[in-house]
N, CA, C and O of each residue as an XYZ file, in Angstrom:
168
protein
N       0.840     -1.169      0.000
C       0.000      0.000      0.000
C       0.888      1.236      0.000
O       2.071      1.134      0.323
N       0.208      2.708     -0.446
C       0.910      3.646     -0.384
C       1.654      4.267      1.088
O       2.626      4.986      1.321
N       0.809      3.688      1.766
C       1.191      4.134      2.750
C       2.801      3.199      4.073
O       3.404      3.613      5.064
N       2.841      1.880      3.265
C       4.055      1.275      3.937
C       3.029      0.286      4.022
O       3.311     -0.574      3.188
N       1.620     -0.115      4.825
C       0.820     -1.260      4.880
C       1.089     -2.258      4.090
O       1.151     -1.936      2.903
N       1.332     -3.718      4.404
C       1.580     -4.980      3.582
C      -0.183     -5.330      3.693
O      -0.656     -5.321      4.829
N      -0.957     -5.580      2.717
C      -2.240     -6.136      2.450
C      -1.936     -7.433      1.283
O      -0.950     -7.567      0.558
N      -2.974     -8.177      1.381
C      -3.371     -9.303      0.511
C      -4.633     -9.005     -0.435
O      -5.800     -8.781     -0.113
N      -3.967     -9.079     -1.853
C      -5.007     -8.536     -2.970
C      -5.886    -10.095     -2.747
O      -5.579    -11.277     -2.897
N      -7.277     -9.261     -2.254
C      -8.489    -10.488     -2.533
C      -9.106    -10.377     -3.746
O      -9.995    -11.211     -3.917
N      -8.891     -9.511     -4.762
C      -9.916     -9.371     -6.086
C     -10.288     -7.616     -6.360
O      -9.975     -6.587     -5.760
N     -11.019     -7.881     -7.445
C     -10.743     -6.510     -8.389
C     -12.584     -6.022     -8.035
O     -13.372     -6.967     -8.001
N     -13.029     -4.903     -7.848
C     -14.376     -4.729     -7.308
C     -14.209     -3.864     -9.206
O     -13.297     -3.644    -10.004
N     -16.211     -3.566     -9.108
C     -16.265     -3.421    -10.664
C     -16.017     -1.870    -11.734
O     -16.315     -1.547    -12.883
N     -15.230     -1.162    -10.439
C     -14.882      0.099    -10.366
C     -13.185     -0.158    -11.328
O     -13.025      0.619    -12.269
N     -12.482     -0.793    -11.164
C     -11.503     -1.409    -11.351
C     -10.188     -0.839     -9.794
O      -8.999     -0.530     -9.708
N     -11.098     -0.953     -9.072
C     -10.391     -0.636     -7.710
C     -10.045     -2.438     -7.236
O     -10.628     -3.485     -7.518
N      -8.740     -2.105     -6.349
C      -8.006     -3.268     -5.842
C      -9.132     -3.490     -4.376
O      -9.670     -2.639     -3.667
N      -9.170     -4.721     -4.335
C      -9.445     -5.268     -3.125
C      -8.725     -5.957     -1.906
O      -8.128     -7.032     -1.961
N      -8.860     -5.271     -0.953
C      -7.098     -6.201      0.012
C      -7.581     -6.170      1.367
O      -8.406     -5.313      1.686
N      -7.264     -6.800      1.988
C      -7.265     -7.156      3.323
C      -6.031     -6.743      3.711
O      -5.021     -7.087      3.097
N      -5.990     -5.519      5.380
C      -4.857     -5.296      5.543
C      -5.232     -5.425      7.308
O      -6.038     -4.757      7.955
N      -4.419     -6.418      7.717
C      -4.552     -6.670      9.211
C      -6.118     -7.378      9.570
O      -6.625     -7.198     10.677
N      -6.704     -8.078      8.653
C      -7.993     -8.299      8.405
C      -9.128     -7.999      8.618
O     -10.102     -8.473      9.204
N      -8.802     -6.891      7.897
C     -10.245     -5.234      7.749
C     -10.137     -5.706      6.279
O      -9.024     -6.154      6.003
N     -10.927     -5.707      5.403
C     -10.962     -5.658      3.811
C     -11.136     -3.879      3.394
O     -11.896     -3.268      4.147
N     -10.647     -3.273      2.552
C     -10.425     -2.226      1.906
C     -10.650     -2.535      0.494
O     -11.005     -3.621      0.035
N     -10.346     -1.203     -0.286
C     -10.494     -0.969     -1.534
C      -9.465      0.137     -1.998
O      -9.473      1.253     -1.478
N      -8.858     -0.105     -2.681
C      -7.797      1.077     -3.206
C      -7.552      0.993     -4.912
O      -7.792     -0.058     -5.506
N      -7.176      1.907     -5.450
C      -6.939      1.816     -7.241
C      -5.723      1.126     -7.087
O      -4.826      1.314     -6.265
N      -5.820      0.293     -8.001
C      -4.299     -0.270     -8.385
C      -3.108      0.165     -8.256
O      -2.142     -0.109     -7.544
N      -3.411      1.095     -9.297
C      -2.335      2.152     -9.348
C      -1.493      2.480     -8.196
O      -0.313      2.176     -8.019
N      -2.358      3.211     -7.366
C      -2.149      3.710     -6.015
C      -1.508      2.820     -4.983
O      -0.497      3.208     -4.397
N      -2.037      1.665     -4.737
C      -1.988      0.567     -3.926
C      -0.146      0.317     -4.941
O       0.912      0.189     -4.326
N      -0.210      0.312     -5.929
C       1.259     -0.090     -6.269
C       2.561      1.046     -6.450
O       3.782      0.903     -6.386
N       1.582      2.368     -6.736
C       2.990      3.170     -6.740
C       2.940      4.532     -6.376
O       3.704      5.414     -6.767
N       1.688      4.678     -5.358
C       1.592      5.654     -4.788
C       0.792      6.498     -5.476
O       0.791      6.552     -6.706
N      -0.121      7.388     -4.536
C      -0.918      8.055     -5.104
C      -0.831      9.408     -5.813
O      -1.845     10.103     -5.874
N       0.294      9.814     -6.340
C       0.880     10.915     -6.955
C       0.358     10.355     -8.524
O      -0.100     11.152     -9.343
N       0.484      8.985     -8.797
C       0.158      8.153    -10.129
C      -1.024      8.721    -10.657
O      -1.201      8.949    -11.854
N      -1.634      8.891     -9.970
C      -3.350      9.248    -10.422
C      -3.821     10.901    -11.038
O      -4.972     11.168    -11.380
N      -2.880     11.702    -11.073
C      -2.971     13.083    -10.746
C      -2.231     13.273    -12.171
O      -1.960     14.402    -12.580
């Protein structure tokens, strides 16, 4: 995650946002973001 967080990609929701479990809370983040930080998106 962008933020240093290690999560487990559970699947792609139909937004094309990442799905992950981090400390086992489930989230949602863009790919992008989740892989190279959220400056990517801008």
């Amino acid at each position: 995650m962008a933020n240093g967080e290690v999560g487990t990609a559970i699947g792609v929701g139909p937004d094309g946002q990442l799905l992950v479990s981090v400390d086992g809370e489930t989230t949602s983040v863009m790919a992008a973001e989740a892989l190279f930080g959220p400056d990517t998106l801008t």
